[in-house]
C-alpha positions as a Python dict, from the first residue, in 0.01 Angstrom:
ca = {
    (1, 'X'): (0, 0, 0),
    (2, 'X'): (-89, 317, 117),
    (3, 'X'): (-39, 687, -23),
    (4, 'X'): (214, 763, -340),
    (5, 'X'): (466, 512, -464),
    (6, 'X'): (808, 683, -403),
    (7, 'X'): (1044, 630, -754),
    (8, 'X'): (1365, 530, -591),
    (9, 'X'): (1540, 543, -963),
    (10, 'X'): (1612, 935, -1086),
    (11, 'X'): (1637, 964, -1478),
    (12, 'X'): (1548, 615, -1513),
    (13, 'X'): (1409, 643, -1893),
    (14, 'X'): (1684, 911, -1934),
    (15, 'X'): (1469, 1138, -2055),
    (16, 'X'): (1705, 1457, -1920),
    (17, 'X'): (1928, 1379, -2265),
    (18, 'X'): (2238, 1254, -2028),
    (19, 'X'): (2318, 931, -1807),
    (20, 'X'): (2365, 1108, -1486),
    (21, 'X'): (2307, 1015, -1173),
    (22, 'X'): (2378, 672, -1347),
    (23, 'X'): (2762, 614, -1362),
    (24, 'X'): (2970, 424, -1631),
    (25, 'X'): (3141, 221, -1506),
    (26, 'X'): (3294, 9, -1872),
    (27, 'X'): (3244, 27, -2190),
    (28, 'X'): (3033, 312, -2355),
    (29, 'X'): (2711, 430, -2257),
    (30, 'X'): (2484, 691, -2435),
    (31, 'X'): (2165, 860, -2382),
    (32, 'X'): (2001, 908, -2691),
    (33, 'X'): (1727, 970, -2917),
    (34, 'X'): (1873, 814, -3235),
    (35, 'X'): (1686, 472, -3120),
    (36, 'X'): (1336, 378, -3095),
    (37, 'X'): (1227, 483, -2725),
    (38, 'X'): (1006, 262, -2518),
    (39, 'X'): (853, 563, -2385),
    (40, 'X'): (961, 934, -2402),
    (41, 'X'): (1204, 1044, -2678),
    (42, 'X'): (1516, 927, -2504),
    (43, 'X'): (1692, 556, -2429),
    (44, 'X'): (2020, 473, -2285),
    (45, 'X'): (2250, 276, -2548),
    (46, 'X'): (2496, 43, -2404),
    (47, 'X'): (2760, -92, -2612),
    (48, 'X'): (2932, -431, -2565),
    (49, 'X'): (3128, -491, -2299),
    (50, 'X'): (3010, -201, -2094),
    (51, 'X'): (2806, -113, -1760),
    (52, 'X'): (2609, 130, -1635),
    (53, 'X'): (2534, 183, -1270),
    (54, 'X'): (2339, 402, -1014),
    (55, 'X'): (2387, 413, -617),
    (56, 'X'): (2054, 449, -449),
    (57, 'X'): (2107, 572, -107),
    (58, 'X'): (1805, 696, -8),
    (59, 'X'): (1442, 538, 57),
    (60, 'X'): (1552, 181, 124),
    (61, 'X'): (1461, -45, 405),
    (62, 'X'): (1512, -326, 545),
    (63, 'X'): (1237, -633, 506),
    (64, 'X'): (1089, -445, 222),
    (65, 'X'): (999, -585, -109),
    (66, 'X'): (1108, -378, -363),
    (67, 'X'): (1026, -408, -786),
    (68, 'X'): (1272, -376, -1017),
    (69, 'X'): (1127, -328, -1366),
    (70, 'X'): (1288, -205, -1737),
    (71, 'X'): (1249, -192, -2093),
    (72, 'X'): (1533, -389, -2316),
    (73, 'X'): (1589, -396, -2677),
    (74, 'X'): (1848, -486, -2909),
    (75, 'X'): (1996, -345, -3209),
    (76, 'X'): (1927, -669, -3397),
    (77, 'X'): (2336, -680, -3522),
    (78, 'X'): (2451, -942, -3251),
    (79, 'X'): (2409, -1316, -3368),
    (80, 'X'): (2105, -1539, -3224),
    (81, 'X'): (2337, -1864, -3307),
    (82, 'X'): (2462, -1803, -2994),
    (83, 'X'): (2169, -1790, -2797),
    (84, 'X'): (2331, -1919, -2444),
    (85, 'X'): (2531, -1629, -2444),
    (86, 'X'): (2346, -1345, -2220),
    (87, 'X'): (2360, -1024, -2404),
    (88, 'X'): (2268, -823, -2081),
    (89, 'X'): (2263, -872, -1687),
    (90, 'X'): (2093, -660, -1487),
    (91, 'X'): (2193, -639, -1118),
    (92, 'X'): (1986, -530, -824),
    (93, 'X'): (2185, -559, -459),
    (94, 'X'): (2115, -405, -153),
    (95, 'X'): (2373, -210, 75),
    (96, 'X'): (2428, -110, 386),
    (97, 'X'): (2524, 188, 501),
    (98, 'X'): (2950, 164, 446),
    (99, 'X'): (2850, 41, 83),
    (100, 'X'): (2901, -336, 128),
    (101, 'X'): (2681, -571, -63),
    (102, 'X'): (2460, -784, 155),
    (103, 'X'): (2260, -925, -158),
    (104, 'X'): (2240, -983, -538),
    (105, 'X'): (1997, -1055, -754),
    (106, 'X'): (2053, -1100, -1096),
    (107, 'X'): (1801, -1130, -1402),
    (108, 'X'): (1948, -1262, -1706),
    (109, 'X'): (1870, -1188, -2041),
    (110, 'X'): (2009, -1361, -2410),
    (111, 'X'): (1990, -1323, -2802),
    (112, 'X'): (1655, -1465, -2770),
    (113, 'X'): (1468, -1265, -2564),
    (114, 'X'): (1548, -941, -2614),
    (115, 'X'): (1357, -807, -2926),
    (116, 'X'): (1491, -584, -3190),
    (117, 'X'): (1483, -183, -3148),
    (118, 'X'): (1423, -148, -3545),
    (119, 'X'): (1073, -265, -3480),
    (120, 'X'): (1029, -90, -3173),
    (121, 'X'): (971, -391, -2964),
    (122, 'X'): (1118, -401, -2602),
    (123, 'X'): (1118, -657, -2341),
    (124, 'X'): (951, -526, -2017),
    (125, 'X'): (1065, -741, -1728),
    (126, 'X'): (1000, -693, -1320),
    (127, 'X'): (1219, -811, -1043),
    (128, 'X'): (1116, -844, -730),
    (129, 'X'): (1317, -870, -373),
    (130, 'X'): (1298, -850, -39),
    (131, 'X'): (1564, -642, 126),
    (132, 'X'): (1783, -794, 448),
    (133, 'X'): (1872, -699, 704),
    (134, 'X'): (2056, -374, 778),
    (135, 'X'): (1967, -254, 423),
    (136, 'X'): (1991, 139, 335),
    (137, 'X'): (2029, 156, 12),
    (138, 'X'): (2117, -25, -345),
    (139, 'X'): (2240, -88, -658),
    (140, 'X'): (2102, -89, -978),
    (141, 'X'): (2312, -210, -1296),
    (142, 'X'): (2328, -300, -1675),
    (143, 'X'): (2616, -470, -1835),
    (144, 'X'): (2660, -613, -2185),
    (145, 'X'): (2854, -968, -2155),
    (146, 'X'): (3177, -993, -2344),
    (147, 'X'): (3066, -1214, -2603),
    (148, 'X'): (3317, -1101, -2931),
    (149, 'X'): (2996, -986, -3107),
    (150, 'X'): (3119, -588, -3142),
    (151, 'X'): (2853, -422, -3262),
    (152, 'X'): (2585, -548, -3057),
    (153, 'X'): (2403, -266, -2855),
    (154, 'X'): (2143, -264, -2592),
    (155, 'X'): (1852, -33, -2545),
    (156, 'X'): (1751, 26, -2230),
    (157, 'X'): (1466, 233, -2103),
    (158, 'X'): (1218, 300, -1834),
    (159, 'X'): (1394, 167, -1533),
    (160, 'X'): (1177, 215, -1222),
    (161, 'X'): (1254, 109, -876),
    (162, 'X'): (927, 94, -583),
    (163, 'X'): (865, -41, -274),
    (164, 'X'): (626, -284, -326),
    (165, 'X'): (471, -373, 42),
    (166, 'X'): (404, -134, 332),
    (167, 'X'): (444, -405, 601),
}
């Protein structure tokens, strides 16, 4: 590829101190520095049951590929006896131009593989996708599963959306 890669994501290791321009849209959502950053001083702490969202509506095309990457950790007080459970989904779906989904992808992560913030350990992952047809813009999300485990917390950081391919 060509030139600069454009950052599609704004605040996306919430390093301003606050969420915005990501949206909660359940549950409780922080920005912090209490936890263990991946990079930076600040993370974004989602509690159970909860989602956080942003609406990208500018810089997407369609027939792109596009990477999706992030930093996860985990407070280590959830239970890894229940290791089917996913502790977090993250969401990536493209949009057309009224809003309407044309396509989800979903990465899903459980007790297992997400390490423990108290060490300082994340779990980088990278998504990639090809955008269809009549594609403007997207959505990226985080939620915490309902799983009855009340304390557990997520830590995520570093969230970074790019075009991957010129062509």
């Amino acid at each position: 590829m060509s030139g600069k890669l454009t950052e599609l994501i704004e605040n996306g290791g919430f390093e301003a101190g606050v969420l915005a321009p990501w949206t909660v849209v359940a549950g409780t959502v922080v920005a912090t520095s209490a936890a263990r950053a991946h990079s930076g001083d600040f993370v974004a702490s989602i509690g159970p049951n909860a989602i956080l969202r942003q609406v990208i509506r500018r810089g997407l095309t369609d027939e792109k590929v596009y990477r999706l990457s992030g930093a996860l950790s985990d407070n280590g007080s959830g239970s890894i006896d229940i290791p089917e459970n996913p502790t977090t989904l993250v969401r990536f779906q493209f949009i057309n131009e009224d809003g309407d989904i044309l396509e989800t992808f979903t990465k899903k992560f459980n007790r297992l593989t997400i390490p423990e913030n108290t060490e300082g350990n994340y779990r980088v992952f990278n998504l990639l996708a090809k955008s269809p047809d009549k594609t403007v813009g997207a959505i990226v999300s985080i939620e915490t599963a309902a799983d009855g485990l009340q304390n557990n917390t997520i830590f995520a950081d570093d969230f970074s959306l790019i075009q991957e391919n010129d062509n």
